[in-house]
ZADO-1210 file (C-alpha; in nm, 4 decimals, padded with zeros to 6 digits):
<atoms>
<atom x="-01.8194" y="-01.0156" z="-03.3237" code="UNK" pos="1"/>
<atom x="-01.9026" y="-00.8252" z="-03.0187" code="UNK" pos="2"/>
<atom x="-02.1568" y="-01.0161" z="-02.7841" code="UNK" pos="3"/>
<atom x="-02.1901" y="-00.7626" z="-02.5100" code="UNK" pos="4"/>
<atom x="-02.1149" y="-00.4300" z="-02.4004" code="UNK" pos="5"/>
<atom x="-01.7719" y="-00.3898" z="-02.2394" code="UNK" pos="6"/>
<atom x="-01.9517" y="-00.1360" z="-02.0014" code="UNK" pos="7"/>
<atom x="-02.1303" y="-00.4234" z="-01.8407" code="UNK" pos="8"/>
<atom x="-01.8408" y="-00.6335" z="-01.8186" code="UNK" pos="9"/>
<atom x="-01.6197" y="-00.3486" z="-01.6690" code="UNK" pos="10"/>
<atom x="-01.8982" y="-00.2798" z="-01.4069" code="UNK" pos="11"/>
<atom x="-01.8890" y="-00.6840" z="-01.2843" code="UNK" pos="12"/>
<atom x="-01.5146" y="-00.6779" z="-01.2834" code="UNK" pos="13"/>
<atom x="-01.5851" y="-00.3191" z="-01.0841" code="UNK" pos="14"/>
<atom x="-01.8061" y="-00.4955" z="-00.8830" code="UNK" pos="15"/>
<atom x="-01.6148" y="-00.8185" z="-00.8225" code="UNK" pos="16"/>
<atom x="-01.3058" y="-00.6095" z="-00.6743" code="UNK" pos="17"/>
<atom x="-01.5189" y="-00.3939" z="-00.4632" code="UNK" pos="18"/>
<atom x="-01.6214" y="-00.7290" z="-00.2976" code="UNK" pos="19"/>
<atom x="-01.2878" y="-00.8597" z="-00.2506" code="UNK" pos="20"/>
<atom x="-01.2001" y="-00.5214" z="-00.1294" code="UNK" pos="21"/>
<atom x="-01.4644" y="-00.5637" z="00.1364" code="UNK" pos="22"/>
<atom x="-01.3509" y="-00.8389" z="00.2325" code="UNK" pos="23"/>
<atom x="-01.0071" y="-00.8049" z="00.2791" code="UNK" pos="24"/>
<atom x="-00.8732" y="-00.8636" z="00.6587" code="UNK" pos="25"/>
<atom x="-00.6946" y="-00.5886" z="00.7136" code="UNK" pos="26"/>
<atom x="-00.5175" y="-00.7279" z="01.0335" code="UNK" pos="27"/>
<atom x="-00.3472" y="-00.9943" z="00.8211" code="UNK" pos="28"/>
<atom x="-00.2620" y="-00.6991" z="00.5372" code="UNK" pos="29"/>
<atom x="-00.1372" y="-00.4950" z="00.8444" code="UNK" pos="30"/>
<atom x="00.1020" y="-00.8100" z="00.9160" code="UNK" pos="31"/>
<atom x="00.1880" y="-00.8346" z="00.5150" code="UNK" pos="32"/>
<atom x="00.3164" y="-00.5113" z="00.5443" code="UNK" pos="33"/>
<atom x="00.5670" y="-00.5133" z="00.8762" code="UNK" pos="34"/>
<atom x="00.6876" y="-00.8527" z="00.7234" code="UNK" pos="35"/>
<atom x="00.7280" y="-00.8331" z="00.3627" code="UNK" pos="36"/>
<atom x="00.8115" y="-00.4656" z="00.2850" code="UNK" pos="37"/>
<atom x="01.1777" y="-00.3267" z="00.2726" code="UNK" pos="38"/>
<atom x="01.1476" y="00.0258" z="00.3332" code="UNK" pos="39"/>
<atom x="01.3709" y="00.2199" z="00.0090" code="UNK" pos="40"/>
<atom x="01.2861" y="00.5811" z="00.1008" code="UNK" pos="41"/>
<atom x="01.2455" y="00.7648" z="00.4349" code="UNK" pos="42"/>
<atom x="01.2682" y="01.1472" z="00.3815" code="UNK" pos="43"/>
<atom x="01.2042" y="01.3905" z="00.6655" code="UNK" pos="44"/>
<atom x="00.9801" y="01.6339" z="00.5268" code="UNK" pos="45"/>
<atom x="00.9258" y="01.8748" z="00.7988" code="UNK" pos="46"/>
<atom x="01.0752" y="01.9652" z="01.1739" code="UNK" pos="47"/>
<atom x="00.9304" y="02.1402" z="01.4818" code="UNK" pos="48"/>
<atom x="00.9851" y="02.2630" z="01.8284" code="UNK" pos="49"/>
<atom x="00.7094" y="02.1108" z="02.0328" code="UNK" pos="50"/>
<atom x="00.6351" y="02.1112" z="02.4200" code="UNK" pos="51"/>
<atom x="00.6045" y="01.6914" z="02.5232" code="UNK" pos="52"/>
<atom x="00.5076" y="01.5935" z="02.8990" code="UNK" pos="53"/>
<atom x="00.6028" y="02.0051" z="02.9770" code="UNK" pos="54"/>
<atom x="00.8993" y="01.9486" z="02.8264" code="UNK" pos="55"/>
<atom x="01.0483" y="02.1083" z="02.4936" code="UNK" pos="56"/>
<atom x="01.1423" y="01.8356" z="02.2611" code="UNK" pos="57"/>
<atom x="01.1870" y="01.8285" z="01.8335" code="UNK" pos="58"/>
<atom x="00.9228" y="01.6790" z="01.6192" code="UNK" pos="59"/>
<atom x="01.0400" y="01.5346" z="01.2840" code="UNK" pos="60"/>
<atom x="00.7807" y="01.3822" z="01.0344" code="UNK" pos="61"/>
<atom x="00.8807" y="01.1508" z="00.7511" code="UNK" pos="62"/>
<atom x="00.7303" y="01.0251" z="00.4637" code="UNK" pos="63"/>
<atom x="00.7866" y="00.7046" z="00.3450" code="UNK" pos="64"/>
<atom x="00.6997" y="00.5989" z="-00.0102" code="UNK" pos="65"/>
<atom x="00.6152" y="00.1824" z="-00.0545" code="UNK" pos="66"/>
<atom x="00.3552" y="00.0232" z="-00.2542" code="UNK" pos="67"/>
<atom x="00.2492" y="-00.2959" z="-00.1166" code="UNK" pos="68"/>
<atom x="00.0718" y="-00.5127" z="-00.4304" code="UNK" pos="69"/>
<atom x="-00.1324" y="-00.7709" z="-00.2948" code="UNK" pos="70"/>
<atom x="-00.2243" y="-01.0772" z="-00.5194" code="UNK" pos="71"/>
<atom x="-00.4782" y="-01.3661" z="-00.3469" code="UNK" pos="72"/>
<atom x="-00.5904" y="-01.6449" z="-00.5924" code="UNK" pos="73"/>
<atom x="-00.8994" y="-01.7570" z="-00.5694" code="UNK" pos="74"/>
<atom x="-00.9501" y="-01.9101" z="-00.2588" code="UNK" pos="75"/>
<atom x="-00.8309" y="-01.6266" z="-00.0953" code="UNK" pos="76"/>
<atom x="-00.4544" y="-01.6870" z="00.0163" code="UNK" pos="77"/>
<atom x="-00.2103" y="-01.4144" z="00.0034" code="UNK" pos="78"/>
<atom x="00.0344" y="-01.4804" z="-00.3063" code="UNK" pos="79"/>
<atom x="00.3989" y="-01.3605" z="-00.2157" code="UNK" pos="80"/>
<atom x="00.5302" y="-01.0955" z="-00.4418" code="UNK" pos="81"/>
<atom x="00.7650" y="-00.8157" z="-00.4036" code="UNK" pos="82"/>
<atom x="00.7020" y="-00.4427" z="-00.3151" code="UNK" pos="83"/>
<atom x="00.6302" y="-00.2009" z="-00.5969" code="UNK" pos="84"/>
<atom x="00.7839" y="00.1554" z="-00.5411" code="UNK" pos="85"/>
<atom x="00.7535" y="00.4671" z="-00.6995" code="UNK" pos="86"/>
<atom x="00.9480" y="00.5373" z="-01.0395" code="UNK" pos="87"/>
<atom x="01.1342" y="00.7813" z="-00.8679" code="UNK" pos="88"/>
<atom x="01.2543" y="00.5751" z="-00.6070" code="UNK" pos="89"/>
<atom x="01.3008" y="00.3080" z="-00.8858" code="UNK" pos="90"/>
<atom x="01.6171" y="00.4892" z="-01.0341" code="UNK" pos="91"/>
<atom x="01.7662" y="00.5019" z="-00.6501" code="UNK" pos="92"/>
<atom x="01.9701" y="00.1791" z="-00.6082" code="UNK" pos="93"/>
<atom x="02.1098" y="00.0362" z="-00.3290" code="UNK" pos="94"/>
</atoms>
């Protein structure tokens, strides 16, 4: 027997994560992220010629791929856990 509409209870769990979301101190996530991920995929998408302090020099950019989950119970501490990463980069092992 239904006693509500799901609607209303996906809208407080909408609006619960919002607030955490606000929340969030993204100086400490900023440290989660040099210290707990292990970087699985660099790839060097594009390269360039480009003049630096007058002086010609080669410009590579990279992407890197990571997705950092981040699980806090509920008094708000970070919960260790490890990186997610793409499927794709899933299938690449070490």
């Amino acid at each position: 027997m239904q006693v509500t509409e799901s609607e209303i209870i996906k809208d407080g769990e909408k609006d619960l994560i919002d607030s955490i979301k606000d929340g969030l101190d993204l100086d400490a996530i900023e440290e989660l992220l040099r210290e707990q991920i292990k970087i699985k995929q660099v790839e060097c998408k594009t390269g360039d010629i480009v003049v630096h302090n007058d002086e010609v020099a080669f410009k590579l950019d990279f992407e890197i791929k990571v997705k950092l989950p981040v699980i806090v119970d509920r008094d708000g501490n970070f919960l260790p856990m490890k990186p997610e990463f793409d499927e794709d980069q899933d299938n690449e092992k070490e």
